[in-house]
C-alpha positions as CSV (number, residue, x, y, z in Angstrom):
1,X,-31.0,-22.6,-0.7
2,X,-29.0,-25.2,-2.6
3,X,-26.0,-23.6,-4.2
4,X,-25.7,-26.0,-7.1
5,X,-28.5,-23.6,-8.6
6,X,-25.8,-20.8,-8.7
7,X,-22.3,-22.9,-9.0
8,X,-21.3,-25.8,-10.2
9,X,-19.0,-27.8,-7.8
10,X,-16.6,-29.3,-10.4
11,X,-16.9,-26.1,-13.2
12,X,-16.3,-26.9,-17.0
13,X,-16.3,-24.4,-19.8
14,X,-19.3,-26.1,-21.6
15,X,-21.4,-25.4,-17.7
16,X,-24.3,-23.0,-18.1
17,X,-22.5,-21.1,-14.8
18,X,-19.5,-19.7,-16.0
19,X,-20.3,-16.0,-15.1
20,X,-21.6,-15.1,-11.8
21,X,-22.7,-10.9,-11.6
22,X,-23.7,-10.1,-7.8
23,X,-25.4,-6.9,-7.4
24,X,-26.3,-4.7,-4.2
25,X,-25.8,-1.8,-1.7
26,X,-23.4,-2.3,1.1
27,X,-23.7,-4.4,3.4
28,X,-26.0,-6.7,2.5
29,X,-24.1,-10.2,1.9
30,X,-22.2,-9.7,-1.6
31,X,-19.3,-10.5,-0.1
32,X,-20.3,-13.2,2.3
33,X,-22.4,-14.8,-0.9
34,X,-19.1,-14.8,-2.6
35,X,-17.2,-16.4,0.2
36,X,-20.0,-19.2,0.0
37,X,-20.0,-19.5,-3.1
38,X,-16.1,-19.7,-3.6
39,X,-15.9,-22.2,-0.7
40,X,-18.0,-25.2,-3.2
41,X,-15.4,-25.2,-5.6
42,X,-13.2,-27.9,-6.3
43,X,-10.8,-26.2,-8.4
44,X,-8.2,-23.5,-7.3
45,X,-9.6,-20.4,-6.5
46,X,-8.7,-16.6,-6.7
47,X,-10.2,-13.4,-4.8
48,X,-9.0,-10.2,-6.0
49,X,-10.2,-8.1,-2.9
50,X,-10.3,-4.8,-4.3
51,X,-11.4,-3.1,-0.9
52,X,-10.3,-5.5,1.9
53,X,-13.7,-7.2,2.6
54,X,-12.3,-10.7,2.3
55,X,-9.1,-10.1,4.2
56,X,-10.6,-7.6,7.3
57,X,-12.8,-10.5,8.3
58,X,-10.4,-13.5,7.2
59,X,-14.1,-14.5,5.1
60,X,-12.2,-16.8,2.8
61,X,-11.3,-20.3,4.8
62,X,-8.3,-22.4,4.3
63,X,-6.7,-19.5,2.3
64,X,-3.8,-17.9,1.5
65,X,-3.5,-14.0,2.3
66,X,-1.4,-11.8,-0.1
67,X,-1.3,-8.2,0.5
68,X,-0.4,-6.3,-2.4
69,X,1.4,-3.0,-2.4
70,X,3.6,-2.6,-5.1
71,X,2.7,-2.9,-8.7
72,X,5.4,-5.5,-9.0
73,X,4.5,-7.7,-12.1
74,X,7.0,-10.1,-11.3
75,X,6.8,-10.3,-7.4
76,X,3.0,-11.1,-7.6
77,X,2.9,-13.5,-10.0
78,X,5.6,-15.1,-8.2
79,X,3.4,-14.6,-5.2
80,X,0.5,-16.3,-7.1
81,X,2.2,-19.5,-8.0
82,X,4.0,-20.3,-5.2
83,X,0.5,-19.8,-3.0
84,X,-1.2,-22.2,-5.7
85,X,1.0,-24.8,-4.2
86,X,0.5,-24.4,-1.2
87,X,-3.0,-23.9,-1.3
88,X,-5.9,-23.9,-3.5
89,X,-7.5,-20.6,-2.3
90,X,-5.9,-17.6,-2.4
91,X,-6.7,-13.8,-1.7
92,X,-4.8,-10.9,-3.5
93,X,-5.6,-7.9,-1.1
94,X,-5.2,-4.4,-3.4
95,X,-6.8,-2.4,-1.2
96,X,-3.7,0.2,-0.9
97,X,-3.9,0.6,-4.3
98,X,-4.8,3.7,-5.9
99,X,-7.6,3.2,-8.9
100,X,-4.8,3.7,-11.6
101,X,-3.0,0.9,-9.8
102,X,-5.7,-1.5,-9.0
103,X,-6.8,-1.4,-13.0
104,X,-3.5,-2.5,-13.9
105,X,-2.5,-5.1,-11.4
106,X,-6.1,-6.4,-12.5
107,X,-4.8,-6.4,-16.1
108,X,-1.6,-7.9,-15.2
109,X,-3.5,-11.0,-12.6
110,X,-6.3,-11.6,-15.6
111,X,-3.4,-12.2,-18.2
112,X,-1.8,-14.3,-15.6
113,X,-5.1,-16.5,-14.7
114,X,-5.5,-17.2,-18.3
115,X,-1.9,-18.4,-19.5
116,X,-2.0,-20.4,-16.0
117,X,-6.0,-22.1,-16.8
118,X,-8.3,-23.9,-14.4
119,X,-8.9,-21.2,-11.7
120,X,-12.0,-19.8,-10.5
121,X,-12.0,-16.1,-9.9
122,X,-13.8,-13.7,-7.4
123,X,-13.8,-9.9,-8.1
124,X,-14.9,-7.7,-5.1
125,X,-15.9,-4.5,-6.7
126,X,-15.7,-4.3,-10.7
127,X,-16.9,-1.1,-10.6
128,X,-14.1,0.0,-9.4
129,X,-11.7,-1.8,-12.6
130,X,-14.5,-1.7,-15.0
131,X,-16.9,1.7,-14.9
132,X,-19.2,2.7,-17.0
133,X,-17.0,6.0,-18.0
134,X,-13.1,6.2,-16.8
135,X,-10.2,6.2,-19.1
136,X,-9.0,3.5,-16.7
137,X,-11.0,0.3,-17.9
138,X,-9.2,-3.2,-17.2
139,X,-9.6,-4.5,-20.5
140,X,-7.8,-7.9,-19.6
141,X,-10.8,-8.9,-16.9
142,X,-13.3,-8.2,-19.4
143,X,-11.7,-10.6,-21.7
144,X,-11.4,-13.0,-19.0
145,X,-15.0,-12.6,-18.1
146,X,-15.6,-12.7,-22.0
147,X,-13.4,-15.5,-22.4
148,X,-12.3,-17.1,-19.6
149,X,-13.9,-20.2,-20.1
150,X,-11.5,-20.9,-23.1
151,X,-8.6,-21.2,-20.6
152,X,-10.7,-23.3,-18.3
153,X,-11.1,-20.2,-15.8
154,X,-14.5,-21.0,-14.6
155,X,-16.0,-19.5,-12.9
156,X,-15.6,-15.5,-12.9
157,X,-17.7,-13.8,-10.4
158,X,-18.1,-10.0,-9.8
159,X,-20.0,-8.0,-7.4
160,X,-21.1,-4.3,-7.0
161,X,-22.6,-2.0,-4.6
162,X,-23.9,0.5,-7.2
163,X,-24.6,-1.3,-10.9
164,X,-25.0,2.0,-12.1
165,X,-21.5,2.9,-12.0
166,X,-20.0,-0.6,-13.6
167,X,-20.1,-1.0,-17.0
168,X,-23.3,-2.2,-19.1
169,X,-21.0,-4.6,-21.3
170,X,-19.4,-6.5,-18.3
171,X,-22.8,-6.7,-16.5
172,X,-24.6,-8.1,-19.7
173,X,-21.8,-11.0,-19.8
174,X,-23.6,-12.8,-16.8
175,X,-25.4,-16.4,-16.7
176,X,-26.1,-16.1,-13.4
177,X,-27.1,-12.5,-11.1
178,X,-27.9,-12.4,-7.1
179,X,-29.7,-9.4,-6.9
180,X,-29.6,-7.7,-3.0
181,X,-31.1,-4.7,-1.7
182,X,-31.0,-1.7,-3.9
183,X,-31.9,1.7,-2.8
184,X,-30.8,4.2,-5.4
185,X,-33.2,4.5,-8.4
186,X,-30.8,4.3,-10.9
187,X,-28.8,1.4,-9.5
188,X,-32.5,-0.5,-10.0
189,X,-32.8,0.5,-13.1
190,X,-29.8,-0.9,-14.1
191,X,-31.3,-4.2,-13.0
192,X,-34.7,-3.6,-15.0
193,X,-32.6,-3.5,-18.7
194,X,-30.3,-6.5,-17.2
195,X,-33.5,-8.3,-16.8
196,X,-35.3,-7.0,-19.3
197,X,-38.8,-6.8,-17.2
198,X,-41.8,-5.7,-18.8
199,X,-43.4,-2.0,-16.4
200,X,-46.1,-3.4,-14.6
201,X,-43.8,-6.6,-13.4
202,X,-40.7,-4.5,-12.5
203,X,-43.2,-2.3,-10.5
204,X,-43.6,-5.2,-8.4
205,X,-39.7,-6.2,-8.4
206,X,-38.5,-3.0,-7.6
207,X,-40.5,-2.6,-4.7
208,X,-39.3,-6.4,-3.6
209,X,-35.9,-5.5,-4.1
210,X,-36.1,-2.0,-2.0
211,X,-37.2,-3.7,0.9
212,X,-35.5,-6.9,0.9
213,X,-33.1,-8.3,4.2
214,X,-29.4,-8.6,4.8
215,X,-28.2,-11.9,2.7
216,X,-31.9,-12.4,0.7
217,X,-31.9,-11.7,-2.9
218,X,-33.1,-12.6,-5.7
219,X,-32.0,-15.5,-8.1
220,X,-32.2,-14.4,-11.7
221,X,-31.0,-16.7,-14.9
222,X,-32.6,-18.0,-18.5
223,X,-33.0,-21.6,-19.0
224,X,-34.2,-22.7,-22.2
225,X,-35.4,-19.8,-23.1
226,X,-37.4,-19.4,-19.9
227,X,-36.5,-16.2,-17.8
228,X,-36.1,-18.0,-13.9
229,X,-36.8,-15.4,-11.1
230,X,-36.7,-16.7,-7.6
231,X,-36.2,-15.4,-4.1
232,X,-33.4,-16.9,-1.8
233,X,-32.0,-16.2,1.1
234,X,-27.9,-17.1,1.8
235,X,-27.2,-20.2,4.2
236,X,-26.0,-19.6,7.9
237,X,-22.1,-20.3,7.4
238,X,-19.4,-20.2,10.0
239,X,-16.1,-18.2,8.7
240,X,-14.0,-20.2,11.0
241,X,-15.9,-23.4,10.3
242,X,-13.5,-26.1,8.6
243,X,-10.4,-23.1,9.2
């Protein structure tokens, strides 16, 4: 699997990749797909690890690991740009967070990624900042989802274990989505109005995407008006390779 076909190395706002949408249950590779994905980039590169996935299994190489436990605007921006400098990878660990928190630290690091421009950002979780019903709604990643691109912050990419639970706007925003293994009917279904498949071909999709492996998915994007639908499976990659 060539990852060109997901990312682009050197991202620019005009690139056809600016929004990456990763769907799937636990444990089937969102994570690591995101780590691979993250390590092609060029550019400087941000992981707001909402559950510690990233940071539990060091997943990220050559980066920085900030754990955050305070919602201390000032500390963690300070955090942010003095880890930029030493590093072009960085991972902001929320995971002791409570929701309430993690939506506004979320705020506060989109706002921040936007006045500072040319970062790539990874989102473990948007569910969890971005659901489909909550009073908490982090309205500043959505713009940078939205908008990003406008502040050379290219790209954004956001996974989920259950699509049905993450909000149908954010979701929509995608030019790229890895689709995993889903079990849950309504988490599938999700996928069927994201795709927009007529009955008798999502018949056969959903049953491909029940039974598929750890780390296969499938590849779904529009070129040229063409709807591209294509079954890959994530490269072998070594955590501590190049560490």
């Amino acid at each position: 699997m060539k990852m060109d076909e997901i990312i682009d190395v050197n991202p620019t706002p005009q690139s056809e990749k600016t929004t990456i949408c990763i769907l799937g249950q636990k444990g089937v590779g969102k994570t690591y797909a995101m780590a691979i994905l993250g390590d092609q980039l060029q550019c400087r590169t941000l992981y707001l690890d909402l559950i510690g996935a990233f940071t539990e299994t060091q997943l990220v190489r050559n980066a920085i690991y900030l754990r955050i436990n305070s919602t201390d605007r000032e500390k963690t921006i300070q955090a942010l740009e003095t880890g930029f400098k030493k590093s072009k990878r960085i991972v902001l660990d929320m995971r002791n967070l409570v929701p309430r928190e993690k939506v506004y630290m979320v705020d506060i690091v989109s706002q921040w990624v936007m006045h500072y421009g040319n970062v790539a950002v990874f989102l473990d979780e948007v569910a969890f900042v971005c659901p489909q019903s909550s009073r908490m709604y982090s309205d500043e990643f959505h713009r940078l989802v939205m908008a990003g691109r406008n502040f050379n912050c290219v790209p954004v990419c956001f996974s989920t274990q259950r699509s049905q639970t993450a909000h149908k706007d954010i979701l929509a925003l995608a030019d790229r989505y890895l689709i995993f293994r889903l079990i849950h009917n309504l988490d599938r279904n999700k996928v069927k109005d994201l795709i927009g498949m007529k009955e008798k071909e999502w018949e056969v999709m959903e049953n491909e995407i029940m039974t598929l492996q750890r780390k296969e998915a499938y590849l779904f994007y529009v070129a040229k008006g063409e709807r591209v639908l294509k079954k890959v499976i994530m490269p072998e990659w070594n955590v501590k390779e190049g560490a």
